[in-house]
C-alpha positions as CSV (number, residue, x, y, z in Angstrom):
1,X,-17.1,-4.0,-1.7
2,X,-14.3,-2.9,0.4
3,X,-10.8,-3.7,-1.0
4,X,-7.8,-2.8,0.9
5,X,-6.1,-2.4,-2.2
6,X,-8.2,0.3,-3.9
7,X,-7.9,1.9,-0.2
8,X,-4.4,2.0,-0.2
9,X,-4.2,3.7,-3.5
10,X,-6.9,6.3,-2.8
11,X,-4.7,7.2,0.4
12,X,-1.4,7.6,-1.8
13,X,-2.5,9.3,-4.7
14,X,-5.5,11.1,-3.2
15,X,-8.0,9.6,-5.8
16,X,-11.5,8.7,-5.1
17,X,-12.0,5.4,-4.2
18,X,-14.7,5.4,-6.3
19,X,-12.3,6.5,-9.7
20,X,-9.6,3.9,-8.7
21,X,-12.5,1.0,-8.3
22,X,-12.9,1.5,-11.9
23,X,-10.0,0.4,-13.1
24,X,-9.9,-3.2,-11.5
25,X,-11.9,-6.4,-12.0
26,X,-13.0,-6.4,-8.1
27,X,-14.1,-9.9,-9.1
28,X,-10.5,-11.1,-9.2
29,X,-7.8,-10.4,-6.5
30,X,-6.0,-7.1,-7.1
31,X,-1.7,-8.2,-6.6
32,X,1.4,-6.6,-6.2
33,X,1.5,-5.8,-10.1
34,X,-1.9,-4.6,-10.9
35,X,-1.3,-2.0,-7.6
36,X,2.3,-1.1,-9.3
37,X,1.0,-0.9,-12.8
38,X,-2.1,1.4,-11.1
39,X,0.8,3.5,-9.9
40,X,2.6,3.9,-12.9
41,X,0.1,4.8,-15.2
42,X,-0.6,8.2,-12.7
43,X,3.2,8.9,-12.5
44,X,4.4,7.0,-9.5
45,X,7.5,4.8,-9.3
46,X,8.0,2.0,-6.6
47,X,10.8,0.4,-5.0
48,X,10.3,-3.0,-2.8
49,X,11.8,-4.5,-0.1
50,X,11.0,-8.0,0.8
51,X,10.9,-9.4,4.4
52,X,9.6,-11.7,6.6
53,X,11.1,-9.9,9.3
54,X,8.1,-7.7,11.6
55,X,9.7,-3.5,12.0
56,X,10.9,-3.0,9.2
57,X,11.6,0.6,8.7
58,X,10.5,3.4,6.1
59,X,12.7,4.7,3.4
60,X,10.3,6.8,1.8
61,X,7.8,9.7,1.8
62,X,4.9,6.9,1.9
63,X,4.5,3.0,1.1
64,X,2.0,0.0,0.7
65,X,2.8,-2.7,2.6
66,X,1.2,-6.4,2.2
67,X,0.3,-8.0,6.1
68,X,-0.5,-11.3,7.5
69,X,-1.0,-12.5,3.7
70,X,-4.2,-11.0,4.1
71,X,-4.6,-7.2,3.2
72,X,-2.6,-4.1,2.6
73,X,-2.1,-1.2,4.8
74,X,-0.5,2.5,4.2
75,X,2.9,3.4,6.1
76,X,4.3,6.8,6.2
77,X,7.7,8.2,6.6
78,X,7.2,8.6,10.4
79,X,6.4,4.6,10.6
80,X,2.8,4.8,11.3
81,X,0.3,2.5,9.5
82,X,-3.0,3.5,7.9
83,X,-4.7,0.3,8.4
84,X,-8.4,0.1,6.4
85,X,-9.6,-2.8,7.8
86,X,-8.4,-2.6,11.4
87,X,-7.7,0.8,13.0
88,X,-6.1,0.2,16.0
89,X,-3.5,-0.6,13.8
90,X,-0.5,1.9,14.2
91,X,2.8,0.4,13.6
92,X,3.9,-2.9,11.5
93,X,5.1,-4.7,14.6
94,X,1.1,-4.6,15.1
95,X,1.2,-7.6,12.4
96,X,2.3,-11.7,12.5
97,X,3.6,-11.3,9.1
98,X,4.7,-8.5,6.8
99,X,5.2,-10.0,3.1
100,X,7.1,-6.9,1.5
101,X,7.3,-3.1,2.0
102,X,6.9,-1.1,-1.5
103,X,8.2,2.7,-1.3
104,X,6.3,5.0,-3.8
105,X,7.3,8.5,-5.3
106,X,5.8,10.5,-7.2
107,X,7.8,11.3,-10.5
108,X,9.5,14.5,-10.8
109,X,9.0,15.3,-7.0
110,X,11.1,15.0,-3.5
């Protein structure tokens, strides 16, 4: 099954895809907390911003962003999007709708 979700984190913590399925029921839709909590557990911390609004910029190293209340995508510091489903992707102003932008950092590093 391909899951943007379990894409997403693979990208950001450079984890199989594979090891990360394991940990989630891909039976049941993987949300905004089961991605954060996923985070946590291997050291990350995560600060959201919520919008409606299409542009919205990058304030750090690398995020997860949740589009057209559909999927999630990857955005790095320079603005361009990782997009697993749709790779002609590059930018969020590529989307209708961006639900929320959530910055993640590793613990203990810049």
């Amino acid at each position: 099954m391909n899951n943007s979700a379990i894409c997403v984190l693979s990208v950001i913590t450079g984890n199989s895809y594979t090891d990360i399925e394991k940990d989630f029921n891909l039976l049941e839709r993987i949300l905004e907390v089961h991605i954060n909590s996923y985070l946590a557990r291997m050291g990350y911390e995560v600060y959201t911003q919520y919008t409606q609004m299409c542009g919205a910029f990058p304030f750090a190293k690398i995020h997860y962003c949740y589009v057209n209340n559909a999927h999630y995508v990857v955005m790095f510091q320079n603005g361009k999007v990782y997009d697993p489903i749709n790779s002609s992707s590059h930018s969020l102003d590529d989307y209708a709708v961006v639900g929320y932008i959530a910055g993640v950092n590793k613990i203990g590093y810049e």
